[in-house]
Backbone as a chain_set.jsonl record, in Angstrom:
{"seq": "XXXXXXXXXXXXXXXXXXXXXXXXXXXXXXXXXXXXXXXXXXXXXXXXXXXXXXXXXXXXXXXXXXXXXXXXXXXXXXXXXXXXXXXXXXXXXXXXXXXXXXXXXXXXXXXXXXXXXXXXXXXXXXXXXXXXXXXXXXXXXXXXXXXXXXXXXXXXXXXXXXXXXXXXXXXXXXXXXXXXXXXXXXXXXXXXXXXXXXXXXXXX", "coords": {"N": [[-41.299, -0.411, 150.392], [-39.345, 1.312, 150.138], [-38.548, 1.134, 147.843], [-40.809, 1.275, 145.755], [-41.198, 4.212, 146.717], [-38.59, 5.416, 145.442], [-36.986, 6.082, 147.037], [-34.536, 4.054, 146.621], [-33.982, 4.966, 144.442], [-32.303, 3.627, 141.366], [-31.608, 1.15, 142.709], [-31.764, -2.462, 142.882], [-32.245, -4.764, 145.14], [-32.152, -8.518, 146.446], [-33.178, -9.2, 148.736], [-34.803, -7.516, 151.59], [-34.236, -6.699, 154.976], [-35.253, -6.433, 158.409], [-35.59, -5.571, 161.959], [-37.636, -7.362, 162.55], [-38.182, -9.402, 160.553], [-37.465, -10.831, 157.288], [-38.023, -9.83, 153.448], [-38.508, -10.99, 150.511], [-37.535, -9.476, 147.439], [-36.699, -9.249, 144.83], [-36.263, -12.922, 142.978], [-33.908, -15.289, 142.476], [-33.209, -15.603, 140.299], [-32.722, -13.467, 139.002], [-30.193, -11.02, 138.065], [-29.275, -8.205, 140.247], [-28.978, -4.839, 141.041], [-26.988, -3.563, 142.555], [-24.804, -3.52, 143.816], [-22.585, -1.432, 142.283], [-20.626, -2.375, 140.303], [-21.244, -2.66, 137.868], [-21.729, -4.614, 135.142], [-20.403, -6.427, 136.472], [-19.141, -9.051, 138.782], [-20.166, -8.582, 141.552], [-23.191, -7.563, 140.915], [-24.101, -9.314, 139.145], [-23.178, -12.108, 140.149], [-24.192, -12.12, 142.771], [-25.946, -12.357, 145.896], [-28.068, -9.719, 147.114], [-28.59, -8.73, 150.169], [-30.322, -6.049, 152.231], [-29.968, -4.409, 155.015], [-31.388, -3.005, 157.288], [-30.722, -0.606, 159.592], [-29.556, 1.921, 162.064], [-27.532, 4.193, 163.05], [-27.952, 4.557, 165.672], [-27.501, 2.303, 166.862], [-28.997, 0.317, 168.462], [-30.939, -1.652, 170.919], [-33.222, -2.778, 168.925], [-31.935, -2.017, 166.2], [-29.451, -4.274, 166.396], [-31.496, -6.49, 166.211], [-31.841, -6.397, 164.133], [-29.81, -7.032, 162.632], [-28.945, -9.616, 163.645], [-30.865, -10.96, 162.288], [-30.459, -10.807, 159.978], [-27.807, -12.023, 159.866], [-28.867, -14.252, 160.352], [-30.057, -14.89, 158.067], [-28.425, -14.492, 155.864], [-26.687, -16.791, 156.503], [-28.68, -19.123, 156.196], [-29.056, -18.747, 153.341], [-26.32, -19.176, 152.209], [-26.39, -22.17, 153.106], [-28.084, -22.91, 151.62], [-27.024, -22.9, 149.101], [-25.195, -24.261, 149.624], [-22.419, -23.436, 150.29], [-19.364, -21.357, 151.846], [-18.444, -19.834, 154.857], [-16.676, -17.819, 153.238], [-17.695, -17.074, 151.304], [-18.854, -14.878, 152.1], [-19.567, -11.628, 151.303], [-18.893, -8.228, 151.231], [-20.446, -5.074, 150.44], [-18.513, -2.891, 149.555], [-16.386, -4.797, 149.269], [-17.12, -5.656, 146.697], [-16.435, -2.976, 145.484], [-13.839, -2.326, 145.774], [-12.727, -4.491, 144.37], [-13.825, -3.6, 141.996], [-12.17, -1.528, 141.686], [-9.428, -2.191, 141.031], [-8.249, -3.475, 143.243], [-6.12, -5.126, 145.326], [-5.72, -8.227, 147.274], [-6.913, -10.507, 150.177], [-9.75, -11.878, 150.671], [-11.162, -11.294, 152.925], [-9.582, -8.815, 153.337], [-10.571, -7.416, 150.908], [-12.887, -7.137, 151.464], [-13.083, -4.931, 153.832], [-11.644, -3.115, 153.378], [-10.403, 0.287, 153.086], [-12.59, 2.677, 150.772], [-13.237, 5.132, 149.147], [-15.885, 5.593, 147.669], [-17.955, 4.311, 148.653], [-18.324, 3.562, 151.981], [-19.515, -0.169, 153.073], [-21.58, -2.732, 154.189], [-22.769, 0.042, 156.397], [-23.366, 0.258, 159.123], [-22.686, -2.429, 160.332], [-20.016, -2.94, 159.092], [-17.748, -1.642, 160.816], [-17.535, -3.879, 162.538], [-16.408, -6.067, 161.701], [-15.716, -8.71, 161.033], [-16.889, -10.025, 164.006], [-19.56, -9.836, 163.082], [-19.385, -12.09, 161.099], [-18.721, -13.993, 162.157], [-21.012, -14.471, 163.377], [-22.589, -15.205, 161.953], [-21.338, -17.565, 160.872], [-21.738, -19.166, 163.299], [-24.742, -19.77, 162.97], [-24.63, -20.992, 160.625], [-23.176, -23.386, 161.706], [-25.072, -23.852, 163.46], [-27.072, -25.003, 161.696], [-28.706, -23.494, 160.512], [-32.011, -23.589, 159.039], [-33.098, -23.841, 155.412], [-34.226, -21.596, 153.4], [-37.324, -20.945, 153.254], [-40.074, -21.514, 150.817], [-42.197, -18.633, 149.27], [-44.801, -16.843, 150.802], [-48.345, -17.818, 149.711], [-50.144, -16.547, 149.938], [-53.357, -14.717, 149.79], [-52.64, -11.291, 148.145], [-53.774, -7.597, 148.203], [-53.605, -5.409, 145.935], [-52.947, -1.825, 145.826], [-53.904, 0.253, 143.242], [-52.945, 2.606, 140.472], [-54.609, 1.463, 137.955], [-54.67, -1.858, 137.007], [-52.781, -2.265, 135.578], [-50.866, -0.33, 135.741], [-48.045, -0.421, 137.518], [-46.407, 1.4, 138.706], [-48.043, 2.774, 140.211], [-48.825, 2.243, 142.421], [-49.868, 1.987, 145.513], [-49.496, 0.074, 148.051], [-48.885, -3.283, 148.956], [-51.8, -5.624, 150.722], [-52.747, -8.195, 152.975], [-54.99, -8.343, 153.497], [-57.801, -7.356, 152.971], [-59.897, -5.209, 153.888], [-58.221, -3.331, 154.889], [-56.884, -2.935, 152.752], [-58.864, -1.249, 151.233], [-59.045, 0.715, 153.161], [-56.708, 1.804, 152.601], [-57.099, 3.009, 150.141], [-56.832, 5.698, 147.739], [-59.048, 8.412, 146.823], [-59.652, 7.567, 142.841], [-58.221, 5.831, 142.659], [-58.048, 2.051, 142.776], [-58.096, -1.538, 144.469], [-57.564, -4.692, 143.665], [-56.831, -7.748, 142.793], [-55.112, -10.761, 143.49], [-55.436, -11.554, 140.484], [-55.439, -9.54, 138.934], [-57.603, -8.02, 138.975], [-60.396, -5.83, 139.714], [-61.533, -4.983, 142.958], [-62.588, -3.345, 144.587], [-62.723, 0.391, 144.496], [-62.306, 3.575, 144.823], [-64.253, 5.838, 144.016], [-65.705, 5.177, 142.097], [-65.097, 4.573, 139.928], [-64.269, 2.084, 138.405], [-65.77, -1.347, 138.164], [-66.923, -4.072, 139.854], [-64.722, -6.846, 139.758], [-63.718, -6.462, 137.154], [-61.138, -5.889, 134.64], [-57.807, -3.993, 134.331]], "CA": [[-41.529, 1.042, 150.473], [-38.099, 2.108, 149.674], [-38.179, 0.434, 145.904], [-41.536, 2.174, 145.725], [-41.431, 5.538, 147.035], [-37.758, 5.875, 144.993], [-35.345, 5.804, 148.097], [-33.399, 3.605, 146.705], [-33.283, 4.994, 143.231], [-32.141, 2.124, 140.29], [-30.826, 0.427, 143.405], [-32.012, -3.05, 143.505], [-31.494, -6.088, 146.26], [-32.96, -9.755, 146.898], [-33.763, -9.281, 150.61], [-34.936, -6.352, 152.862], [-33.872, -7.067, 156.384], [-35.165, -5.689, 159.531], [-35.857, -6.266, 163.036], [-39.092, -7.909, 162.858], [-38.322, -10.296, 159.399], [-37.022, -10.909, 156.303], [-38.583, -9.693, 152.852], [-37.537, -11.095, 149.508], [-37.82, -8.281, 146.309], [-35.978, -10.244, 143.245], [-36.137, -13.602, 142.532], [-32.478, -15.067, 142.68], [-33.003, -15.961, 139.026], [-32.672, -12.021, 138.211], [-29.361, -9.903, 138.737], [-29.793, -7.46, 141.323], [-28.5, -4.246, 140.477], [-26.477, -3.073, 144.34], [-23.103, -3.393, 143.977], [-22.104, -0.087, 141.83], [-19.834, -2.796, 139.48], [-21.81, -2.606, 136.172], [-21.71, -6.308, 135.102], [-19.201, -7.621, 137.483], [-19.933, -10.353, 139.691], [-20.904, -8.11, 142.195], [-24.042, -7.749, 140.528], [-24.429, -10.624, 138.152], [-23.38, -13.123, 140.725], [-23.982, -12.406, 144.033], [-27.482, -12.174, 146.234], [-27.714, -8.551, 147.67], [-29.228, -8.126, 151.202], [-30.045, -4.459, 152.497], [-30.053, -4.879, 156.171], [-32.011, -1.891, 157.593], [-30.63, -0.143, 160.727], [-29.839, 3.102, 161.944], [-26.276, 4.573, 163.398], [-27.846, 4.107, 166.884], [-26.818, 1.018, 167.073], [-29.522, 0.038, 169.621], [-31.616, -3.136, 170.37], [-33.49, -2.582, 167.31], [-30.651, -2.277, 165.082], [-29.026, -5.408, 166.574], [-32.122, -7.371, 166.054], [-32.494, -6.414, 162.502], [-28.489, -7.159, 162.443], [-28.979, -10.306, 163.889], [-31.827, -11.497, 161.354], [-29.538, -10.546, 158.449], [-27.19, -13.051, 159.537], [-29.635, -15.522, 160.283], [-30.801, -14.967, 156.48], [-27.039, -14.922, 155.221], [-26.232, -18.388, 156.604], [-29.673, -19.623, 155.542], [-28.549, -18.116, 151.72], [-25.094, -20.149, 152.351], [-26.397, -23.328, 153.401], [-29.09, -23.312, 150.525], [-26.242, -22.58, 147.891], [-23.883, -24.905, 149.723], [-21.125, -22.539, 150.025], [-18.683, -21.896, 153.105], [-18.236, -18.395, 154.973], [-15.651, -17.362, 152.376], [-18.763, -16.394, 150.161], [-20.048, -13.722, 152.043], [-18.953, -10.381, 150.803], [-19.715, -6.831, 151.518], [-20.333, -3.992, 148.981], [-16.704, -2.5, 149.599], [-15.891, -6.055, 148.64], [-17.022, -4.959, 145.105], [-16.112, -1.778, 144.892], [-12.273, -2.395, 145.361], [-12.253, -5.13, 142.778], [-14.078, -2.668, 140.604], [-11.231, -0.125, 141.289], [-8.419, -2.902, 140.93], [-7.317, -3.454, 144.544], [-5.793, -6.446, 145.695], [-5.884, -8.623, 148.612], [-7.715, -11.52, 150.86], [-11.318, -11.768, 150.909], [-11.704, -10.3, 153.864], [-9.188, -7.431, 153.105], [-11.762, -6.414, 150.157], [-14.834, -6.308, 152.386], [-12.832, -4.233, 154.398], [-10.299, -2.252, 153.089], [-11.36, 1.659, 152.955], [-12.931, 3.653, 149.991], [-13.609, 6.296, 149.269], [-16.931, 5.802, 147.059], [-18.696, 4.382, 150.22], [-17.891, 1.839, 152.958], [-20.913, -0.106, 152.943], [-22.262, -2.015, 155.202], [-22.138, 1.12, 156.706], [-23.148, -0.308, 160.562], [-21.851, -3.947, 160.648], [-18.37, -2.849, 158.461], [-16.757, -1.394, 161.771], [-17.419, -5.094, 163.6], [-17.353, -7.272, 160.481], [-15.317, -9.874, 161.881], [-18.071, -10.345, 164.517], [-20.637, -10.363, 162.388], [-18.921, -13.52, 160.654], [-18.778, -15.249, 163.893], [-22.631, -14.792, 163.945], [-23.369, -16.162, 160.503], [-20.959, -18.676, 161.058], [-22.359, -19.874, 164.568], [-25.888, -19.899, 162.681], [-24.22, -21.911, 159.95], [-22.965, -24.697, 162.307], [-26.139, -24.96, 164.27], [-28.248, -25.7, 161.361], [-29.599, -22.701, 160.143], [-32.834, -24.178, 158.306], [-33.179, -23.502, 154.174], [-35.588, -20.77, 153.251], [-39.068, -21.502, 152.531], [-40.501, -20.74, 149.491], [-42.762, -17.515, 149.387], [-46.658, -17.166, 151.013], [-49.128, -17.852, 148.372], [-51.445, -15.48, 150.848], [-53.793, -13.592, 148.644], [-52.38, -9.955, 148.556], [-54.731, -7.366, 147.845], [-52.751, -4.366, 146.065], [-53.881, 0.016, 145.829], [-53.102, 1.068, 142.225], [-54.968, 4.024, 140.016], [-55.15, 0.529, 137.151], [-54.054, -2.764, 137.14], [-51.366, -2.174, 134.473], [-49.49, 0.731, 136.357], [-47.757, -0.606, 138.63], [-45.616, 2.36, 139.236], [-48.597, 3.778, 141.005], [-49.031, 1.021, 143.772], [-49.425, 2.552, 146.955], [-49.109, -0.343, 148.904], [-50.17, -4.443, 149.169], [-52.299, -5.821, 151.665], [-53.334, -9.447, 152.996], [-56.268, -7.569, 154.423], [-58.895, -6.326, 152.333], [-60.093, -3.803, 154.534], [-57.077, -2.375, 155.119], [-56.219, -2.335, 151.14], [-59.926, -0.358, 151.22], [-58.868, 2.409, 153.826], [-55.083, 2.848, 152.247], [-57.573, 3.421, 148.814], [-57.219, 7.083, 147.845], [-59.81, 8.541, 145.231], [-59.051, 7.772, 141.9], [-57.558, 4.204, 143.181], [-59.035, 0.651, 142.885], [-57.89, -2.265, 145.105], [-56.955, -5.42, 142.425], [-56.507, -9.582, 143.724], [-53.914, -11.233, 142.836], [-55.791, -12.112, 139.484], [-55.725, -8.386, 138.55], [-59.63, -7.778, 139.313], [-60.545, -4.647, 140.461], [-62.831, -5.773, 143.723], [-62.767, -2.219, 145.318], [-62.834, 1.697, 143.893], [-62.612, 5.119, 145.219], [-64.621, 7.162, 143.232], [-66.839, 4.064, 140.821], [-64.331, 4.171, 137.775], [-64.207, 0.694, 137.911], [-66.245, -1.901, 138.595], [-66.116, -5.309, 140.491], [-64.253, -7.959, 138.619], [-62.882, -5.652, 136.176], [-59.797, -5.826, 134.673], [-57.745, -2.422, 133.766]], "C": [[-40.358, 1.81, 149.88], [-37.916, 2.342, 148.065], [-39.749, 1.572, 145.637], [-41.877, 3.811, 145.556], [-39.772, 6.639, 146.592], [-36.465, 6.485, 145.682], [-34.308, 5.322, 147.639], [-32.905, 3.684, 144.795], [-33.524, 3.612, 142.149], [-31.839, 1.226, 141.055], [-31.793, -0.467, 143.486], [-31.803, -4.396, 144.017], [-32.683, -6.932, 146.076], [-33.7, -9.408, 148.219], [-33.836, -7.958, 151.257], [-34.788, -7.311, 154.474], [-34.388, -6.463, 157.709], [-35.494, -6.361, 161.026], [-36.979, -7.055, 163.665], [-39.24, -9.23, 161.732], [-37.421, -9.761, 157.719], [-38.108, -10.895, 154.887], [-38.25, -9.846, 151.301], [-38.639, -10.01, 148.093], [-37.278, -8.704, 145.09], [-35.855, -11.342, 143.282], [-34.452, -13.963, 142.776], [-31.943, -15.513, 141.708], [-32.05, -14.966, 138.467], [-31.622, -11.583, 139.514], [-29.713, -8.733, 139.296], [-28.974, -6.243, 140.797], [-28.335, -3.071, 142.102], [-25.184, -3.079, 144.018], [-22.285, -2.375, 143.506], [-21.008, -0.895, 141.092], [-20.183, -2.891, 138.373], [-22.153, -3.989, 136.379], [-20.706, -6.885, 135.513], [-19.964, -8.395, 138.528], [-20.344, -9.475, 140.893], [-22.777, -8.056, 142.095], [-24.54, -8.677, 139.79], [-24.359, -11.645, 139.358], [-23.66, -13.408, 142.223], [-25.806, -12.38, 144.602], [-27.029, -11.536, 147.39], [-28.691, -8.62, 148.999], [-29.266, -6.669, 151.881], [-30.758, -5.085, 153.903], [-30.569, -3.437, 156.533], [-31.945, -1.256, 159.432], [-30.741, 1.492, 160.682], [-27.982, 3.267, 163.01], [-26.679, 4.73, 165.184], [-27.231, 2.797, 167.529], [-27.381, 0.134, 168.182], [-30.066, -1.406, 169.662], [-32.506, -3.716, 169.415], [-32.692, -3.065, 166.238], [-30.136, -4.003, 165.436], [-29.528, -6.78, 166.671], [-32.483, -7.892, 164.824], [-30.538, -7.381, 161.936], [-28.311, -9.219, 162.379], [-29.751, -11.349, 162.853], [-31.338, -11.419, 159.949], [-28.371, -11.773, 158.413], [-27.84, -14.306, 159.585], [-30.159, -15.864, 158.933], [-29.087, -15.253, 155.651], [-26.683, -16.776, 155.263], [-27.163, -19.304, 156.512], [-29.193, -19.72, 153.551], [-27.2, -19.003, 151.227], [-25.292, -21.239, 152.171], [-27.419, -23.832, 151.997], [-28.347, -23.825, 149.154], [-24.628, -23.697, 148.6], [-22.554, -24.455, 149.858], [-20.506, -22.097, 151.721], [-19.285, -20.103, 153.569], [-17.546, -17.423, 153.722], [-16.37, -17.031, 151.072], [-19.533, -15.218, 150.49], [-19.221, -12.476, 151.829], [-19.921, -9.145, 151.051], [-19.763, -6.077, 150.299], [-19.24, -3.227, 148.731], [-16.166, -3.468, 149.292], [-15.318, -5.693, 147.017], [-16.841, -4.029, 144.556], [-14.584, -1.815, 145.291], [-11.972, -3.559, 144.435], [-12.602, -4.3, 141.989], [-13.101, -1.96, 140.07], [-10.177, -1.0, 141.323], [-7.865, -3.394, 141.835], [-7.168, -5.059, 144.307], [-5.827, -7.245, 146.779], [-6.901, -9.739, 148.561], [-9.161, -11.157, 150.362], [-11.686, -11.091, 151.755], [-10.832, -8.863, 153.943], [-9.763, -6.536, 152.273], [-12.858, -5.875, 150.89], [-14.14, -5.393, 153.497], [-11.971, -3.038, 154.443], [-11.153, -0.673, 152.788], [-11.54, 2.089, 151.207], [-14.201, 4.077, 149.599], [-14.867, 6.452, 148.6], [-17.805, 5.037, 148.261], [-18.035, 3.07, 150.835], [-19.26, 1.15, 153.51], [-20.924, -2.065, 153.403], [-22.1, -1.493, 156.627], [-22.367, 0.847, 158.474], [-22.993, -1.453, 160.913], [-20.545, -3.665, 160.407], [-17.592, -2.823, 159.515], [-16.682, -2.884, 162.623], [-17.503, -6.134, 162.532], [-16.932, -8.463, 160.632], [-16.494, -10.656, 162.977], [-19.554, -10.655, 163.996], [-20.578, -11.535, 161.347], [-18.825, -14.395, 161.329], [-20.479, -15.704, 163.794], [-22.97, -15.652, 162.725], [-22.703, -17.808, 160.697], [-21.635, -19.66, 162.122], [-23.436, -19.955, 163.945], [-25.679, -21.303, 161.692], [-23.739, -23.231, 160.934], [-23.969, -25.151, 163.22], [-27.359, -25.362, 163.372], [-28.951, -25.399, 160.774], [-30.897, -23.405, 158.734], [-32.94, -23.271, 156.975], [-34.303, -22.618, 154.544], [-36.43, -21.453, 152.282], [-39.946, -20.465, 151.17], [-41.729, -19.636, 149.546], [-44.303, -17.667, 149.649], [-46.959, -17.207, 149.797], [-50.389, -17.366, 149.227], [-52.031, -14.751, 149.716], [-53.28, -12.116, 148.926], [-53.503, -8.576, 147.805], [-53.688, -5.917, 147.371], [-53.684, -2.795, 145.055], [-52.753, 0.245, 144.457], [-54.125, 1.823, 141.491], [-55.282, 2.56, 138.848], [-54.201, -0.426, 137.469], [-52.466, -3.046, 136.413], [-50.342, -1.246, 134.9], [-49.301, 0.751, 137.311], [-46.621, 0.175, 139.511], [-46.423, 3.398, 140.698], [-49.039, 2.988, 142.081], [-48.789, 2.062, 144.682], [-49.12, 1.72, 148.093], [-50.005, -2.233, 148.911], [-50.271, -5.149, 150.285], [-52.466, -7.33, 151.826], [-54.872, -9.22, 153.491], [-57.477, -6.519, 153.533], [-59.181, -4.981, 152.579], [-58.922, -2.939, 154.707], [-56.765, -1.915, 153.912], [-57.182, -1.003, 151.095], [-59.045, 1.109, 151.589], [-57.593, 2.908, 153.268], [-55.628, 3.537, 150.331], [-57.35, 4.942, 148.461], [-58.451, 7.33, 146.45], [-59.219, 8.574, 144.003], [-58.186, 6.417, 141.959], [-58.054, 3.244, 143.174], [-57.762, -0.262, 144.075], [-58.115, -3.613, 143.781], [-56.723, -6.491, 143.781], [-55.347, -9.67, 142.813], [-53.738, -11.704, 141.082], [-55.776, -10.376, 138.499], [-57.232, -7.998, 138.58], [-59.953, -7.009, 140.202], [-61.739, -5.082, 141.543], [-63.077, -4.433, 144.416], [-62.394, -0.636, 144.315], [-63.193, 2.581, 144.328], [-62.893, 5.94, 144.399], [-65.084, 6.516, 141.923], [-66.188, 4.383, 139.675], [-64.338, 3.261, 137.33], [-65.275, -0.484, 138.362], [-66.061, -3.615, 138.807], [-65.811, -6.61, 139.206], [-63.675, -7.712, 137.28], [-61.425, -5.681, 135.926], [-59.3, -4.507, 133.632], [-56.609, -2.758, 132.944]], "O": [[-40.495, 2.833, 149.209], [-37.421, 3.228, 147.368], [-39.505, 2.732, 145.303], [-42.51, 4.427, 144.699], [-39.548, 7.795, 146.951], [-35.457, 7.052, 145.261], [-33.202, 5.773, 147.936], [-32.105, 3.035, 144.121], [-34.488, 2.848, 142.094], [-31.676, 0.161, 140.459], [-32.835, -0.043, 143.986], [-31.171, -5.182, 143.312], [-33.804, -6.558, 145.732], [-34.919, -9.468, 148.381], [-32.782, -7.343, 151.423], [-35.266, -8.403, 154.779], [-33.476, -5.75, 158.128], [-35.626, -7.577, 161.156], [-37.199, -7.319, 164.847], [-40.174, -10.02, 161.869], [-36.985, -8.685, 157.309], [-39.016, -11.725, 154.929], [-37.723, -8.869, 150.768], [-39.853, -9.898, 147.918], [-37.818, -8.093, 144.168], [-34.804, -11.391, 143.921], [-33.725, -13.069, 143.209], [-30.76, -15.85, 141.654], [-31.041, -15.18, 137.794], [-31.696, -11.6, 140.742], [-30.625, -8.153, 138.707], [-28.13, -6.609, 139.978], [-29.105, -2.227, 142.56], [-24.67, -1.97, 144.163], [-21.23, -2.215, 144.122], [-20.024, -0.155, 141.079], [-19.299, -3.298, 137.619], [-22.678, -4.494, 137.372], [-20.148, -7.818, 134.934], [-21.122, -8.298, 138.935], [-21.348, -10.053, 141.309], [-23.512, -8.43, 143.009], [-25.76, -8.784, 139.912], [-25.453, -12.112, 139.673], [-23.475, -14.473, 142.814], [-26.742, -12.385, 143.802], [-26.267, -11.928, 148.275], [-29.863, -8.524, 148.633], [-28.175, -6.131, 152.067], [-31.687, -5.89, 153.981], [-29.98, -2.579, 155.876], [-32.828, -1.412, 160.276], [-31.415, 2.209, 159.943], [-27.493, 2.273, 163.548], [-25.755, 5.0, 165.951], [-26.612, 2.582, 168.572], [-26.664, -0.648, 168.806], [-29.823, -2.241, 168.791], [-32.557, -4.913, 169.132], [-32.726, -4.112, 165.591], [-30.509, -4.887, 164.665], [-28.914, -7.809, 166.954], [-33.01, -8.928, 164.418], [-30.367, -8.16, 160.998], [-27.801, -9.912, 161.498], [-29.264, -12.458, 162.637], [-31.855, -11.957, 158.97], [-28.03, -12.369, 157.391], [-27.454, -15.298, 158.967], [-30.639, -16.969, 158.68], [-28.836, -16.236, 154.955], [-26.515, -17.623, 154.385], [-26.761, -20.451, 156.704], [-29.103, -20.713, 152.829], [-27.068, -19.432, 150.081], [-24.676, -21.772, 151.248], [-27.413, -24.965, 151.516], [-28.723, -24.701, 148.374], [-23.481, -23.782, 148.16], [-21.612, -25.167, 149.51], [-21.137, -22.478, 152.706], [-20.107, -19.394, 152.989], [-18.045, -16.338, 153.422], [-15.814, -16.773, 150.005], [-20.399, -14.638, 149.835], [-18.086, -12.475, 152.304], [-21.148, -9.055, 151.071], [-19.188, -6.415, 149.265], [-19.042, -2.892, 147.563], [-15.053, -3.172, 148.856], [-14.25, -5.545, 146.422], [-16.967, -3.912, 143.337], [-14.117, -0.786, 144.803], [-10.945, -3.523, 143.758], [-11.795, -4.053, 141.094], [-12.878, -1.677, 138.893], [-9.441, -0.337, 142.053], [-6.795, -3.919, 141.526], [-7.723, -5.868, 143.564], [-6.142, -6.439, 147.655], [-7.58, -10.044, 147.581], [-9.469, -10.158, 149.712], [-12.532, -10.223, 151.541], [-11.312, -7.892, 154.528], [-9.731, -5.316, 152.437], [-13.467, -4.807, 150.964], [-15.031, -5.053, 154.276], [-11.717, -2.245, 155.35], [-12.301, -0.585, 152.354], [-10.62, 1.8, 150.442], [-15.39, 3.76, 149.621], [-15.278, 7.593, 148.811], [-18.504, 5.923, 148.754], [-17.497, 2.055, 150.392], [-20.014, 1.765, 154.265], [-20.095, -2.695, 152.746], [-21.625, -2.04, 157.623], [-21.443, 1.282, 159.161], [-23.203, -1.599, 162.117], [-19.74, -4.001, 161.276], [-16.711, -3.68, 159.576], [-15.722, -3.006, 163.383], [-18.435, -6.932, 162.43], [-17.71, -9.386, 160.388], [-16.901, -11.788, 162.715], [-20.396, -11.459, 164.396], [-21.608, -11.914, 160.79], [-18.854, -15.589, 161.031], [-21.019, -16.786, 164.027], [-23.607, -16.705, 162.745], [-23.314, -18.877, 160.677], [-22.015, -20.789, 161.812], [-23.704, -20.98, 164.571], [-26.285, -22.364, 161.842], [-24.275, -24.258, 160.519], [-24.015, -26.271, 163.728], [-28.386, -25.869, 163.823], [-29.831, -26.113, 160.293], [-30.492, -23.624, 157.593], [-32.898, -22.054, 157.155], [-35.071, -22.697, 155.502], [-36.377, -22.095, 151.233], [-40.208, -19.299, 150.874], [-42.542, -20.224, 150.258], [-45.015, -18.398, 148.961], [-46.25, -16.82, 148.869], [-51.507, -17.863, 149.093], [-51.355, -14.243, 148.821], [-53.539, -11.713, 150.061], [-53.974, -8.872, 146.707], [-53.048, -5.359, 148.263], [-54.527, -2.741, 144.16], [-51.528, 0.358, 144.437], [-55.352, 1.87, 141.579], [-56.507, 2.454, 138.787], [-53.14, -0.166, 138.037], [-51.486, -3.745, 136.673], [-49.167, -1.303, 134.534], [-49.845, 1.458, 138.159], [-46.095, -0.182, 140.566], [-45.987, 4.152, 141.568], [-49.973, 3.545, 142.657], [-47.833, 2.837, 144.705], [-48.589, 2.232, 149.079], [-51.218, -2.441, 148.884], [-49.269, -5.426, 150.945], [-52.331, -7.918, 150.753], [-55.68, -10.1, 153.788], [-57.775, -5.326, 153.583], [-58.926, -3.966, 151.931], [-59.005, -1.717, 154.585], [-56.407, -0.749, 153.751], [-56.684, 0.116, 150.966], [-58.613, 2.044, 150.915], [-57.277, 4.096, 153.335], [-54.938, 4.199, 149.556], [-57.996, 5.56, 149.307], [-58.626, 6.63, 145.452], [-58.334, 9.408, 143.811], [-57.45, 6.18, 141.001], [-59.058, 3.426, 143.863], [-56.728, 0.3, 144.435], [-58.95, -3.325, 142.923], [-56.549, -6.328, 144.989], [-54.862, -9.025, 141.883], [-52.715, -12.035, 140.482], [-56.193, -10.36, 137.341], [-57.629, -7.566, 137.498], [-59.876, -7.296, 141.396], [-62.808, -5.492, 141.091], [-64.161, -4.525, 144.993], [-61.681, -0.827, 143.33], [-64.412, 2.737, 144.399], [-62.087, 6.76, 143.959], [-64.944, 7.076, 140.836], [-66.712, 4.448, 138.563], [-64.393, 3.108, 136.109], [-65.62, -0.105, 139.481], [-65.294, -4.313, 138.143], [-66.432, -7.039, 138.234], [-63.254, -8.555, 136.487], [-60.592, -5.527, 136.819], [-59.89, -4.068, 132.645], [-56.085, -1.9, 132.233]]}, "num_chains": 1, "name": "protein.A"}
């Protein structure tokens, strides 16, 4: 929704995070474009998670918090790599601006173009404990992506700027239809249409 509805701008990450699951958005073939370093390893080499809370800091937040590290030290163990790989986005934005220091003095050190992420940063030590403790009990590799049919609301199959939203649920793709909208399989095949522009099995 965010990449969609232009929240997040040119901004984009591997993983959405929240308190209910993990949602992957790039490939980890393709550079992600989060870090605000141009072509520095921020962006070229790293794999960006956007962890999705809120400055309450409630049991919500700390579930979505929690599932971010459970996906970090999944991301670790896949790539073989220790703690000393996970980095914040203040990480990369004081190498950008020349600073110096530890690993963990980048992901933490202040500036002034944002301190980011902006509700773990103040406990980030703790939230390395958690990835770590996930990492030593085991945390299982990620599984490769449903092959669920998704059923997705666009005005044609070719503009996919105008997606309103995809479904595993037919009916549901139906009712989020607006006029002037088809419903499309995974094969591009228009199987649904608000307002008979298209017809079934059609491709736009």
């Amino acid at each position: 929704r965010a990449t969609v509805n232009n929240n997040m701008k040119d901004v984009r990450v591997h993983y959405y995070v929240d308190n209910v699951c993990a949602w992957q958005n790039l490939p980890h073939s393709l550079s992600g474009w989060h870090a605000a370093d141009g072509s520095g390893n921020g962006n070229r080499r790293t794999i960006a998670i956007e962890c999705i809370m809120s400055s309450a800091y409630n049991s919500t937040d700390k579930k979505s918090e929690d599932n971010c590290a459970k996906l970090a030290a999944a991301l670790l163990k896949q790539y073989g790599l220790d703690i000393n790989h996970l980095y914040t986005h203040t990480h990369w934005l004081n190498v950008r601006d020349g600073r110096n220091g530890t690993i963990d003095q980048l992901n933490t050190m202040y500036n002034r173009y944002k301190m980011c992420p902006a509700y773990i940063l103040p406990h980030w030590a703790e939230f390395k404990k958690k990835v770590q403790s996930y990492l030593n009990a085991g945390t299982p590799t990620i599984s490769a992506p449903s092959a669920k049919q998704l059923y997705r609301v666009r005005k044609s199959w070719a503009d996919a700027k105008s997606q309103l939203g995809a479904y595993t649920s037919l009916e549901n793709a139906k009712k989020a239809c607006k006029v002037g909208y088809s419903v499309f399989d995974a094969n591009g095949n228009a199987v649904y249409t608000n307002g008979g522009k298209f017809t079934k099995g059609q491709k736009v």
